[in-house]
PDB file of N, CA, C, O and CB in Angstrom:
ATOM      1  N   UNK A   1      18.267  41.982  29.025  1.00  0.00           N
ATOM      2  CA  UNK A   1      18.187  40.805  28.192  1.00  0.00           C
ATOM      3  C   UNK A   1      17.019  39.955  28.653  1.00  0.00           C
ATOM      4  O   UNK A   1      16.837  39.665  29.835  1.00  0.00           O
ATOM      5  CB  UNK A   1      19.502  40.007  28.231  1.00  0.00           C
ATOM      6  N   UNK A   2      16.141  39.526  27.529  1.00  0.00           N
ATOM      7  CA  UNK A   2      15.230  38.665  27.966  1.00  0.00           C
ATOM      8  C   UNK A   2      15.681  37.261  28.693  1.00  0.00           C
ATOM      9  O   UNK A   2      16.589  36.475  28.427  1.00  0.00           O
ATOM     10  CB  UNK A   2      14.477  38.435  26.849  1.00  0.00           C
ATOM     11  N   UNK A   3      14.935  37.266  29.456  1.00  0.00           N
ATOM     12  CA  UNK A   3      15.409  35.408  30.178  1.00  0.00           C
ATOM     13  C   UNK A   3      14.898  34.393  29.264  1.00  0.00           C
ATOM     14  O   UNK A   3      13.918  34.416  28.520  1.00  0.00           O
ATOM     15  CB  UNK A   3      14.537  34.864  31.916  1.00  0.00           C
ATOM     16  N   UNK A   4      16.025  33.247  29.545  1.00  0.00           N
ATOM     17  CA  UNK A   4      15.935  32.474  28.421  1.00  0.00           C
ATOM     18  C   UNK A   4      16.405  31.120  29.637  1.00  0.00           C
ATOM     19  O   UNK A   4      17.274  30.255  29.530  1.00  0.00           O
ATOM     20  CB  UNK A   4      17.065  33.011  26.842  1.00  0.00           C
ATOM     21  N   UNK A   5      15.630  31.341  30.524  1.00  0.00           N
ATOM     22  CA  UNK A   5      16.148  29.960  31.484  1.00  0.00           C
ATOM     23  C   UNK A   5      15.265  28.626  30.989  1.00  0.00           C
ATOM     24  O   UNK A   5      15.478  27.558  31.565  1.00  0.00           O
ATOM     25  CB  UNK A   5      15.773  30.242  33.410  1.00  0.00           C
ATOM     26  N   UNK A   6      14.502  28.681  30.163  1.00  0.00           N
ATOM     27  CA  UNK A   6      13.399  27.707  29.905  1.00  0.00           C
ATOM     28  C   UNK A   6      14.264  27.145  29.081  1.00  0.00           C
ATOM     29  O   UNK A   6      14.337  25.945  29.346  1.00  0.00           O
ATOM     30  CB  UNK A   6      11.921  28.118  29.351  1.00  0.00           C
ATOM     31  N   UNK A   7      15.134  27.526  27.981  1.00  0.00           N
ATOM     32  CA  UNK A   7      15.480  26.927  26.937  1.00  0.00           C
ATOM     33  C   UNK A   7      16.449  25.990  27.093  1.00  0.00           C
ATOM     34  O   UNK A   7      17.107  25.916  28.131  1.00  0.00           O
ATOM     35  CB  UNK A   7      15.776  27.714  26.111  1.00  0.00           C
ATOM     36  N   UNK A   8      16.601  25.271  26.169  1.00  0.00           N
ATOM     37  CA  UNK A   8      17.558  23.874  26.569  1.00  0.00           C
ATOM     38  C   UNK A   8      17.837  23.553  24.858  1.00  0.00           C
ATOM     39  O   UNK A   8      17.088  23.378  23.897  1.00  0.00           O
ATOM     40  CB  UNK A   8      16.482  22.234  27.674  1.00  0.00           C
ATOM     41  N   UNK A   9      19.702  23.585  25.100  1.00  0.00           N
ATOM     42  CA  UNK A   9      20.611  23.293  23.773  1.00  0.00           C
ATOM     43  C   UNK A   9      20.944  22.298  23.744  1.00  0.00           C
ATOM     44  O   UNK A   9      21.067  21.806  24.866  1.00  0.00           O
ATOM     45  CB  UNK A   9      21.712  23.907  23.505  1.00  0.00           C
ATOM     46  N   UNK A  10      21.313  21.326  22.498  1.00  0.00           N
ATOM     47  CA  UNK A  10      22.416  20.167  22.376  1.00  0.00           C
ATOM     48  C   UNK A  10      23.362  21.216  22.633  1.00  0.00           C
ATOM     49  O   UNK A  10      23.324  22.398  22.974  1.00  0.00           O
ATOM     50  CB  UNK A  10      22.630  19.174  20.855  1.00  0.00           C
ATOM     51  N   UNK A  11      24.544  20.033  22.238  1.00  0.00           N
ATOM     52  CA  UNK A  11      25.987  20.800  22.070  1.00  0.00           C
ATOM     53  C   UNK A  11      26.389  21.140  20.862  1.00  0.00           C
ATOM     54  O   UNK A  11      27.332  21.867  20.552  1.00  0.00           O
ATOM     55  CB  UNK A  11      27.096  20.076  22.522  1.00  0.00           C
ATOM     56  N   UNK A  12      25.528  20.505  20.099  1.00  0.00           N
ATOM     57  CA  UNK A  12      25.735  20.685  18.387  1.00  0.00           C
ATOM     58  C   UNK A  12      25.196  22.170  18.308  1.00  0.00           C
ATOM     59  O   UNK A  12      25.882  23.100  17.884  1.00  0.00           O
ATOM     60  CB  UNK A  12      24.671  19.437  17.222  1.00  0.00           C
ATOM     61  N   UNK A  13      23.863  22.300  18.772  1.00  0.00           N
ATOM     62  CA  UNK A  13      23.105  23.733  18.341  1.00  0.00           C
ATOM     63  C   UNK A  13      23.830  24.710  19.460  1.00  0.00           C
ATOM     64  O   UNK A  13      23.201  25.755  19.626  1.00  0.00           O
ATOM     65  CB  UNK A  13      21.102  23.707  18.529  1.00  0.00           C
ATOM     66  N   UNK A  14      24.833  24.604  20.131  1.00  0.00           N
ATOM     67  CA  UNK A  14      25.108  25.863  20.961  1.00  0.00           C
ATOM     68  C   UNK A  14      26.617  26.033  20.199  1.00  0.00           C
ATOM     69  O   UNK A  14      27.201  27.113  20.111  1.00  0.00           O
ATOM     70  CB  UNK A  14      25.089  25.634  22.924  1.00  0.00           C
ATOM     71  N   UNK A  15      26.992  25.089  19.807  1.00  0.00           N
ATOM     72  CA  UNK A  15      28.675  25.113  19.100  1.00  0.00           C
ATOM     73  C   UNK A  15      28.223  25.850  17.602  1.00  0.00           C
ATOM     74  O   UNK A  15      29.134  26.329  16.927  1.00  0.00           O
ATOM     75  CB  UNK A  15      29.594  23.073  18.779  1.00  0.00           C
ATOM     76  N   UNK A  16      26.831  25.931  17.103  1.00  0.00           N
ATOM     77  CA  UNK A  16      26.360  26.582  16.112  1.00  0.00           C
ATOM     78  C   UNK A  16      26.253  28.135  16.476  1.00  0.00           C
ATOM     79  O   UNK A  16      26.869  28.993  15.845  1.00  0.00           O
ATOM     80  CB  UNK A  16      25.114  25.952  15.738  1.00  0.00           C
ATOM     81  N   UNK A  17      25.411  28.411  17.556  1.00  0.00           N
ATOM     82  CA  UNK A  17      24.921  29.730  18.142  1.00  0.00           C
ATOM     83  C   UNK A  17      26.251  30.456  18.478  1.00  0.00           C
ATOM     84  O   UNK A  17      26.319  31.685  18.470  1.00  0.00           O
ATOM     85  CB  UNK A  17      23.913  29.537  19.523  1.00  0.00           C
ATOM     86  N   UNK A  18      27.540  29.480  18.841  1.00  0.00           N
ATOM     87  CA  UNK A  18      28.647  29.760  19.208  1.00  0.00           C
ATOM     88  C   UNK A  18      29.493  30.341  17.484  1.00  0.00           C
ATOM     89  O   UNK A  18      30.116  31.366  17.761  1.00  0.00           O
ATOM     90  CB  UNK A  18      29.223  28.313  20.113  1.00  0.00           C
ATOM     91  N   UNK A  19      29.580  30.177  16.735  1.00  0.00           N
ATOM     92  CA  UNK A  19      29.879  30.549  15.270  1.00  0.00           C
ATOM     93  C   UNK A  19      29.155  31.371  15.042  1.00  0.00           C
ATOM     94  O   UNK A  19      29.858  32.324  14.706  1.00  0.00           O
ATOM     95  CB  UNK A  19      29.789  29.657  14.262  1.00  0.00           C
ATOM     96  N   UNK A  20      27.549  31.812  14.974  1.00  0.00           N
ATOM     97  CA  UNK A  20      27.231  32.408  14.583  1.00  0.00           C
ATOM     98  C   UNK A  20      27.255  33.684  15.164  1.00  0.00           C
ATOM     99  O   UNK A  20      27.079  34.723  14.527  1.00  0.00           O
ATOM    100  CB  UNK A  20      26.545  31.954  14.292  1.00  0.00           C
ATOM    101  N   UNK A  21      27.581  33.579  16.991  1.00  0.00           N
ATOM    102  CA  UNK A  21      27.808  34.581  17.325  1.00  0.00           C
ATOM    103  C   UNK A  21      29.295  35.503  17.318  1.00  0.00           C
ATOM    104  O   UNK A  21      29.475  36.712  17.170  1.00  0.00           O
ATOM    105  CB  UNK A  21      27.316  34.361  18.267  1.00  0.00           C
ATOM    106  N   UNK A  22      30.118  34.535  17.511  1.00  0.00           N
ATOM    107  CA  UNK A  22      31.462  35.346  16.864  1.00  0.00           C
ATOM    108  C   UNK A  22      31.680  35.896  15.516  1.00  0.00           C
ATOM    109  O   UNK A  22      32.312  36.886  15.150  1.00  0.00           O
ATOM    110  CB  UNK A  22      32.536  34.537  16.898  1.00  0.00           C
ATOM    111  N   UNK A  23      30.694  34.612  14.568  1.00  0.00           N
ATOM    112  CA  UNK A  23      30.784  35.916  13.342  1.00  0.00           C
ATOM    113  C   UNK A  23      30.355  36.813  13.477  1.00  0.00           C
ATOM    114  O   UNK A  23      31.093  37.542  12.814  1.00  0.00           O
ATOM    115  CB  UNK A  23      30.323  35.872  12.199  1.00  0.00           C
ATOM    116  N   UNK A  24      29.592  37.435  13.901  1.00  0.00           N
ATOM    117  CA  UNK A  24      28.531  38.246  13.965  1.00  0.00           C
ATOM    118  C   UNK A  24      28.954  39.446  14.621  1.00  0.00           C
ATOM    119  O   UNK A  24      28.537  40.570  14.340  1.00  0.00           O
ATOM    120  CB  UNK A  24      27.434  37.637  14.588  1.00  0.00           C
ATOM    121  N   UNK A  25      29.519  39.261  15.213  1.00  0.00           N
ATOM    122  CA  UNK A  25      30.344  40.662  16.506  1.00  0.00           C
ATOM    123  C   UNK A  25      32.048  40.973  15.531  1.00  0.00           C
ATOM    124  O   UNK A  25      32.895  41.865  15.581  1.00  0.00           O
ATOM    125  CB  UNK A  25      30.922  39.537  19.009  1.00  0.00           C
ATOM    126  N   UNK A  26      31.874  39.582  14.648  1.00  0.00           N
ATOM    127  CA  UNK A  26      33.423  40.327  14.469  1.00  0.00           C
ATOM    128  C   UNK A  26      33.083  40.703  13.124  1.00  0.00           C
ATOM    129  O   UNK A  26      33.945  40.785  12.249  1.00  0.00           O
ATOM    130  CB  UNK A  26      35.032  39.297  14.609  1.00  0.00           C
ATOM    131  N   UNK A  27      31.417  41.019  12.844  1.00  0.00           N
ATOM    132  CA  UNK A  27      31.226  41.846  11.155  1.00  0.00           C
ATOM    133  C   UNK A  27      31.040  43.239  11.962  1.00  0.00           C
ATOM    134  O   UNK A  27      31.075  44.245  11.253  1.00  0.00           O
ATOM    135  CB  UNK A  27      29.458  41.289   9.825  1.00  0.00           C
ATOM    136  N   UNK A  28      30.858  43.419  13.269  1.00  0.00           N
ATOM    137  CA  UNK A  28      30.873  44.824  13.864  1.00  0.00           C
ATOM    138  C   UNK A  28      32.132  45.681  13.255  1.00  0.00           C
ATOM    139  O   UNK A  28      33.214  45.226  12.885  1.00  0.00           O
ATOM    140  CB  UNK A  28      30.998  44.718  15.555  1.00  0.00           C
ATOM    141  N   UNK A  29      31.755  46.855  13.251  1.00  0.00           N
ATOM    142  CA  UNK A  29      32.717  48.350  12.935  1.00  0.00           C
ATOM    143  C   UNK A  29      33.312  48.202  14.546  1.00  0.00           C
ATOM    144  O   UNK A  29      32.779  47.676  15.523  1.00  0.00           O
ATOM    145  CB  UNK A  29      31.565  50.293  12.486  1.00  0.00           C
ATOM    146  N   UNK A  30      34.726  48.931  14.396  1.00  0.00           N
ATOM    147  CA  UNK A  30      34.928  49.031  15.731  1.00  0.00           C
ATOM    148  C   UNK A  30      34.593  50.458  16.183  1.00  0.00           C
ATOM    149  O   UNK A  30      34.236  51.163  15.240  1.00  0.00           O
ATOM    150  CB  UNK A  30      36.306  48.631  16.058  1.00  0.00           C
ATOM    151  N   UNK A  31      34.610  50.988  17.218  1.00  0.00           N
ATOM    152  CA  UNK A  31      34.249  50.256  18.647  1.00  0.00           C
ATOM    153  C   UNK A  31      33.353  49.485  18.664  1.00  0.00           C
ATOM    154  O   UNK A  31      32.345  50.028  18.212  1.00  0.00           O
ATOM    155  CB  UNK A  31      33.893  50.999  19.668  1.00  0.00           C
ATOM    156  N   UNK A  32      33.104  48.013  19.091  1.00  0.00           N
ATOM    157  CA  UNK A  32      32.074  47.303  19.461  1.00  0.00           C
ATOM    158  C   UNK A  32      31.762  47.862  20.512  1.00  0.00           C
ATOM    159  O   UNK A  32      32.563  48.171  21.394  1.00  0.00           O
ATOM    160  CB  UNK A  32      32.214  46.034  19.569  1.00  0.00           C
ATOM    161  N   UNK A  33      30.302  48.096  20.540  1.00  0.00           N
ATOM    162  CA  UNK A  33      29.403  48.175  21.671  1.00  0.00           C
ATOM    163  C   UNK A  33      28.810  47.459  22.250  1.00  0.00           C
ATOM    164  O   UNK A  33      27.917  46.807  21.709  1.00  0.00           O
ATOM    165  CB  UNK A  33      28.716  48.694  21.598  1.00  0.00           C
ATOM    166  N   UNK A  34      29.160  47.320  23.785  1.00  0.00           N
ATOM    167  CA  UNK A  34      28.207  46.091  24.590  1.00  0.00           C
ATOM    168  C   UNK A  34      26.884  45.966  24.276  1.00  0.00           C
ATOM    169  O   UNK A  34      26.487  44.837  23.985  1.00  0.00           O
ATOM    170  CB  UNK A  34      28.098  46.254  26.096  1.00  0.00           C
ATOM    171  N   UNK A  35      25.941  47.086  24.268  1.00  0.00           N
ATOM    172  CA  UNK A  35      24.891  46.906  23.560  1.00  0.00           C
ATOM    173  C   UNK A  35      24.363  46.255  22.853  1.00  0.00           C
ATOM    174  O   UNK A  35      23.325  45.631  23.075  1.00  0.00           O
ATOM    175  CB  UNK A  35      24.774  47.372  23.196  1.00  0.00           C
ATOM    176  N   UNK A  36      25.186  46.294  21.558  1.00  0.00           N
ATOM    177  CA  UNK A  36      25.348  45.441  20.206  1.00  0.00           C
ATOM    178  C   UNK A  36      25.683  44.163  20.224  1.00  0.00           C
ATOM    179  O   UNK A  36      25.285  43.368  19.373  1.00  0.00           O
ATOM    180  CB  UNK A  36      26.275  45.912  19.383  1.00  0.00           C
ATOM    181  N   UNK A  37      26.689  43.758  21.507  1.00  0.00           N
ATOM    182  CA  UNK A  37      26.696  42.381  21.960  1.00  0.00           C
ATOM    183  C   UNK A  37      25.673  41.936  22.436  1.00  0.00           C
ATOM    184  O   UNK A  37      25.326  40.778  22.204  1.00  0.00           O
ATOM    185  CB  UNK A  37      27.517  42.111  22.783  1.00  0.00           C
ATOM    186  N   UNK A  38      25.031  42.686  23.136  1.00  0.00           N
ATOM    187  CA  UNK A  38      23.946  41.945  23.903  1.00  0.00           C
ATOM    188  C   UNK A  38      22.646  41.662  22.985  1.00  0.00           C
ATOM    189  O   UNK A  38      21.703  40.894  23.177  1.00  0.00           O
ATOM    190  CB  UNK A  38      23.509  42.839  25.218  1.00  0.00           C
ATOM    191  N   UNK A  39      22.823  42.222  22.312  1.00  0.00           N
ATOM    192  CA  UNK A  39      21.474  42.637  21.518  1.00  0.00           C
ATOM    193  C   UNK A  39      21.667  40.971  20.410  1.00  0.00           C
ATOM    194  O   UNK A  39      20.782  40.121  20.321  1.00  0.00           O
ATOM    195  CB  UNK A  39      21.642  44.733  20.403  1.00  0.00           C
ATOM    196  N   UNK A  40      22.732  40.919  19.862  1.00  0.00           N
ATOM    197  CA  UNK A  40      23.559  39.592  18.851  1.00  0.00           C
ATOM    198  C   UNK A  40      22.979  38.432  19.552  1.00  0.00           C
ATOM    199  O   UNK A  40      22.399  37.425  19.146  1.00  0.00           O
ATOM    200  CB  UNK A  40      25.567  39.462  18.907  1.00  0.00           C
ATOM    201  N   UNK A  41      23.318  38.884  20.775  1.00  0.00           N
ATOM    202  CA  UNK A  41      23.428  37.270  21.918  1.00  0.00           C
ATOM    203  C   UNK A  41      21.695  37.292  22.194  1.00  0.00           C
ATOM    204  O   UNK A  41      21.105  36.214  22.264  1.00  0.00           O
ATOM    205  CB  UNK A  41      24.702  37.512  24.048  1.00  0.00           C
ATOM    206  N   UNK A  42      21.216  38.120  22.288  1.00  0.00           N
ATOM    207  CA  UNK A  42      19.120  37.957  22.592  1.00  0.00           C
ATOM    208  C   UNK A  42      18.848  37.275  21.375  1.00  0.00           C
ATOM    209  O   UNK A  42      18.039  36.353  21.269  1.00  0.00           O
ATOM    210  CB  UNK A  42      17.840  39.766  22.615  1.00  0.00           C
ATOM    211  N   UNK A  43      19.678  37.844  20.279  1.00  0.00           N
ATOM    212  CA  UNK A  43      18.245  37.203  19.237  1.00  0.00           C
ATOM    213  C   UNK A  43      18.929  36.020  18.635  1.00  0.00           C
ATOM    214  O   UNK A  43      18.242  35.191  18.038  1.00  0.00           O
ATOM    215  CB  UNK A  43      17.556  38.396  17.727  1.00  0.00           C
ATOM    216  N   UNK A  44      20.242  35.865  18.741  1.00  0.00           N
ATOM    217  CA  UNK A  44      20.565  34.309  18.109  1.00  0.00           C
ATOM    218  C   UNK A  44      19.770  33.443  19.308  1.00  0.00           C
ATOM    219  O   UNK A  44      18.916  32.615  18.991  1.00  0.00           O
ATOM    220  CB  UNK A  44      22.585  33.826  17.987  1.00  0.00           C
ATOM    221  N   UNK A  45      20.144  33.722  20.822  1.00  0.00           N
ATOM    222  CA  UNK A  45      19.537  33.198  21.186  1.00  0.00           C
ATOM    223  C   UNK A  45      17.514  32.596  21.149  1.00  0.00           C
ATOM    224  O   UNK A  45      16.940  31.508  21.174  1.00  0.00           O
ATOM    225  CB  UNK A  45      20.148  33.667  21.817  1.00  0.00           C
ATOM    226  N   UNK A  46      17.231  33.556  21.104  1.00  0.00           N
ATOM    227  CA  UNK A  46      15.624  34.043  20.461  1.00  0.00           C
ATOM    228  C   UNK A  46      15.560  33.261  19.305  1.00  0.00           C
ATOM    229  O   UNK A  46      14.542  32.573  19.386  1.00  0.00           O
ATOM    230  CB  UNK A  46      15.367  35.800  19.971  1.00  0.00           C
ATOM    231  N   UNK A  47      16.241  33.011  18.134  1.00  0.00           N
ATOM    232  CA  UNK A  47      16.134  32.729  17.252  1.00  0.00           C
ATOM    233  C   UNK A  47      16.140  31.211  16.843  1.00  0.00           C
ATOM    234  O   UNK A  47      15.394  30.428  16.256  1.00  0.00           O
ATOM    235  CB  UNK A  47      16.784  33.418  16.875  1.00  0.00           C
ATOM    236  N   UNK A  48      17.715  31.199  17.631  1.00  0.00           N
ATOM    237  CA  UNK A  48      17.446  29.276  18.068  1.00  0.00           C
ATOM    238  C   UNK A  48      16.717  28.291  18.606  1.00  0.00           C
ATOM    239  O   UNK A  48      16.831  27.079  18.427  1.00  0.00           O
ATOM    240  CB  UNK A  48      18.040  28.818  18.688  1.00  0.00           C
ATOM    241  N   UNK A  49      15.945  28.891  19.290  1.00  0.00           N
ATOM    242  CA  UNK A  49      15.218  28.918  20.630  1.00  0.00           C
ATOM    243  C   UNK A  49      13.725  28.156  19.797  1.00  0.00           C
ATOM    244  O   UNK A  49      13.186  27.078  20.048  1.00  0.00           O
ATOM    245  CB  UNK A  49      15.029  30.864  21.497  1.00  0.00           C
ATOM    246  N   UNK A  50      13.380  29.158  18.794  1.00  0.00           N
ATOM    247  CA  UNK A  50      12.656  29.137  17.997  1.00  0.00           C
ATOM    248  C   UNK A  50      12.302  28.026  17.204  1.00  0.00           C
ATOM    249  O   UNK A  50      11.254  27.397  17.057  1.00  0.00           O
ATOM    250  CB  UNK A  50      12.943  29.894  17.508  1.00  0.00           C
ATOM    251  N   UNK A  51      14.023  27.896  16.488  1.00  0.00           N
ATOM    252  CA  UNK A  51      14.203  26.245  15.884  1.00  0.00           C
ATOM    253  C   UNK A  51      15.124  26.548  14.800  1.00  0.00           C
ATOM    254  O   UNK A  51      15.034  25.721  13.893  1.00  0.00           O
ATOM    255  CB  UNK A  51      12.657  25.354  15.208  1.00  0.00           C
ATOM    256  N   UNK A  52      15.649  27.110  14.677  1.00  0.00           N
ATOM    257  CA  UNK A  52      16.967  27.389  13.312  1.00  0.00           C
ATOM    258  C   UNK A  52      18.086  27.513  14.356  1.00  0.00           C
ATOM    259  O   UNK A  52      18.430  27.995  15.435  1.00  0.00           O
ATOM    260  CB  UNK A  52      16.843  29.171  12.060  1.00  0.00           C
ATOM    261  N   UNK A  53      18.534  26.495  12.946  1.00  0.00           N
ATOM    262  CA  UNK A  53      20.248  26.148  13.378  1.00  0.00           C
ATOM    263  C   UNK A  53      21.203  26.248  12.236  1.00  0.00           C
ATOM    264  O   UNK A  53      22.159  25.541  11.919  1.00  0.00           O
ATOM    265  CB  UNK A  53      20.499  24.515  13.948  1.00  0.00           C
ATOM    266  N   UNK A  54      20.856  26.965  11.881  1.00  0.00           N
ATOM    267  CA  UNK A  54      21.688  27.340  10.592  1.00  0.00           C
ATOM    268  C   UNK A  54      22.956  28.079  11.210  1.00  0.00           C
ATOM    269  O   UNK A  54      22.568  28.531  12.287  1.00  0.00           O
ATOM    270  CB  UNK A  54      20.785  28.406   9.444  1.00  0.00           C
ATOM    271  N   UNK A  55      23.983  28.330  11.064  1.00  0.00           N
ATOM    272  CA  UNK A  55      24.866  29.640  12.325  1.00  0.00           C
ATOM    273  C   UNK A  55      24.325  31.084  10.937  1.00  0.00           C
ATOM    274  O   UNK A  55      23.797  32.179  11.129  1.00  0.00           O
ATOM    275  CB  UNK A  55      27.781  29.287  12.636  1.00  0.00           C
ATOM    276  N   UNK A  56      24.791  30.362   9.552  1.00  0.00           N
ATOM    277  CA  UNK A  56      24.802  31.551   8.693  1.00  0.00           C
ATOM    278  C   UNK A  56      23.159  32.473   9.012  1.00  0.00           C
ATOM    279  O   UNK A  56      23.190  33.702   8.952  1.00  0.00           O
ATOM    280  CB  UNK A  56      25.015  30.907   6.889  1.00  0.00           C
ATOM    281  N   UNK A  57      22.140  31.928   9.257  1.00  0.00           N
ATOM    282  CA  UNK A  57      21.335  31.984   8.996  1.00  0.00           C
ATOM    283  C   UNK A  57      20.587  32.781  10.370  1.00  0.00           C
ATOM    284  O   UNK A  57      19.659  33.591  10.355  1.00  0.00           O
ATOM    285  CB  UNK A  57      21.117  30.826   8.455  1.00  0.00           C
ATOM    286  N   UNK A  58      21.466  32.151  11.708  1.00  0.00           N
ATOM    287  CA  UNK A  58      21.489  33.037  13.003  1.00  0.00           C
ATOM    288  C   UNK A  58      22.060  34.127  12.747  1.00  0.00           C
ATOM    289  O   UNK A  58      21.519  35.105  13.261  1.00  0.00           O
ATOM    290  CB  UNK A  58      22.147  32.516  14.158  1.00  0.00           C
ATOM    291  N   UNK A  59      23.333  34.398  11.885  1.00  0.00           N
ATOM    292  CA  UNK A  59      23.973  35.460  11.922  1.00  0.00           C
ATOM    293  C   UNK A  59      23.792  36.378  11.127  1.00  0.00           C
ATOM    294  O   UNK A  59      24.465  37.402  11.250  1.00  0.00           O
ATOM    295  CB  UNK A  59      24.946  35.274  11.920  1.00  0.00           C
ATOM    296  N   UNK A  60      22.605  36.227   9.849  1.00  0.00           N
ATOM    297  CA  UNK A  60      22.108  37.020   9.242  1.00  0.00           C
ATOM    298  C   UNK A  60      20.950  37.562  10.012  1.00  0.00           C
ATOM    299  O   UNK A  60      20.969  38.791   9.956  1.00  0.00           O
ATOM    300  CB  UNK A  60      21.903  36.544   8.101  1.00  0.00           C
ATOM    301  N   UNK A  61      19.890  37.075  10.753  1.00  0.00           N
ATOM    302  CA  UNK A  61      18.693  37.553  11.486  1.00  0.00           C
ATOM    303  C   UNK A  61      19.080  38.858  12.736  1.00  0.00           C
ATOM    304  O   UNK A  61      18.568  39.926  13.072  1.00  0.00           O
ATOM    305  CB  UNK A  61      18.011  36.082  12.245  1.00  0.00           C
ATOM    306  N   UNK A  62      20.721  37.740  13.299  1.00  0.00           N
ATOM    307  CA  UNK A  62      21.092  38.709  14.628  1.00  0.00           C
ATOM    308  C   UNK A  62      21.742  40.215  14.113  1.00  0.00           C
ATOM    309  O   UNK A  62      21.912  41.271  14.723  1.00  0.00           O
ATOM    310  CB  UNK A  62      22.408  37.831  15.704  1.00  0.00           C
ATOM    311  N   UNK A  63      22.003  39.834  12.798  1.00  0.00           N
ATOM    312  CA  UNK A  63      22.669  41.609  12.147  1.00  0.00           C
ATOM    313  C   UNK A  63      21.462  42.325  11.945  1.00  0.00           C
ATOM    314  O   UNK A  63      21.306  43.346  12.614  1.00  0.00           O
ATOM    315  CB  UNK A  63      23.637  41.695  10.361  1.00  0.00           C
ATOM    316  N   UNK A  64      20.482  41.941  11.059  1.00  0.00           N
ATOM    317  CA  UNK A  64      19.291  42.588  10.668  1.00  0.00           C
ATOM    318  C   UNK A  64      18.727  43.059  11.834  1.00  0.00           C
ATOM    319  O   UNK A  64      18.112  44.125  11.865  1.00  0.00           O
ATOM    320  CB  UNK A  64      18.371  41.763   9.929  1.00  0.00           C
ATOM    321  N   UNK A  65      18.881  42.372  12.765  1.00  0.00           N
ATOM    322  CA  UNK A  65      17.883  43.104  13.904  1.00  0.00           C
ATOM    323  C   UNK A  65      18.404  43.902  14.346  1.00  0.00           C
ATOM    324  O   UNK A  65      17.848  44.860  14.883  1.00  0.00           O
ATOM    325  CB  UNK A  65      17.376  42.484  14.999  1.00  0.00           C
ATOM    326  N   UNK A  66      19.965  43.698  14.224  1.00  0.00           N
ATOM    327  CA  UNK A  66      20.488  45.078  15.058  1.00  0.00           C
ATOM    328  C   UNK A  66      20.591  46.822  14.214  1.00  0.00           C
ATOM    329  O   UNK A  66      20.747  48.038  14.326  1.00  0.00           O
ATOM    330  CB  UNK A  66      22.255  44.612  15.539  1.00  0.00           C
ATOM    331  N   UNK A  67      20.417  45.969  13.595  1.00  0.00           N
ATOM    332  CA  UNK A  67      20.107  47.449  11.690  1.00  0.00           C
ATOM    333  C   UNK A  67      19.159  47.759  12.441  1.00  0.00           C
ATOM    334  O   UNK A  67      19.248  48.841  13.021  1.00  0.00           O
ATOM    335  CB  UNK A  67      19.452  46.934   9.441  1.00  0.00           C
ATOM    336  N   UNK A  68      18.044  46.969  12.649  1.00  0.00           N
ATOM    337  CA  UNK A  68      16.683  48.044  12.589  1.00  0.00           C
ATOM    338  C   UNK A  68      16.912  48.782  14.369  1.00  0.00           C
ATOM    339  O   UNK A  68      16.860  49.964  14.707  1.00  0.00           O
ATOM    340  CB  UNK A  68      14.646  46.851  12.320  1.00  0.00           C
ATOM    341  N   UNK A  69      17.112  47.806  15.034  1.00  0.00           N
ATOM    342  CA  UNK A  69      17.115  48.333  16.687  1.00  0.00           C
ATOM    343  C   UNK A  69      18.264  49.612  16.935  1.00  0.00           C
ATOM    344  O   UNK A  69      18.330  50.363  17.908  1.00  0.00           O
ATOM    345  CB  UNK A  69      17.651  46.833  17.842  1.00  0.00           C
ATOM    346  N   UNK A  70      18.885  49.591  16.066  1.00  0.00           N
ATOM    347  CA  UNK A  70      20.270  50.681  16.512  1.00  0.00           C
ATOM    348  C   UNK A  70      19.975  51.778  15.484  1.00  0.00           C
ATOM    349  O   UNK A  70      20.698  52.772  15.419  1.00  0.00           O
ATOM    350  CB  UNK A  70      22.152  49.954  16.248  1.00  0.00           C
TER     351      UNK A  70
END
């Protein structure tokens, strides 16, 4: 996982990243794969990081990426 020690959340935008990441793992097929977790959690993070705080909008980017990466 890329390091992400530079970055710095409100509590509003991590209670967002926080929605967007449980949706996001629970649109997974089961077995969830740690992989696939980790991969959800890089790019919402990556993504927020960036400047979107949408959760829907984290949780559409963090699926797409995992389409193309998997």
């Amino acid at each position: 996982m890329k390091n992400f020690s530079d970055a710095a959340f409100s509590p509003e935008v991590i209670e967002i990243m926080t929605r967007a990441f449980d949706a996001s793992v629970a649109a997974l097929p089961d077995p969830v794969q740690a992989a696939h977790v980790n991969l959800i959690a890089e790019s919402i993070l990556r993504t927020a990081d960036a400047g979107e705080h949408d959760a829907a909008v984290l949780q559409r980017i963090a699926l797409m990426e995992l389409q193309i990466r998997a």
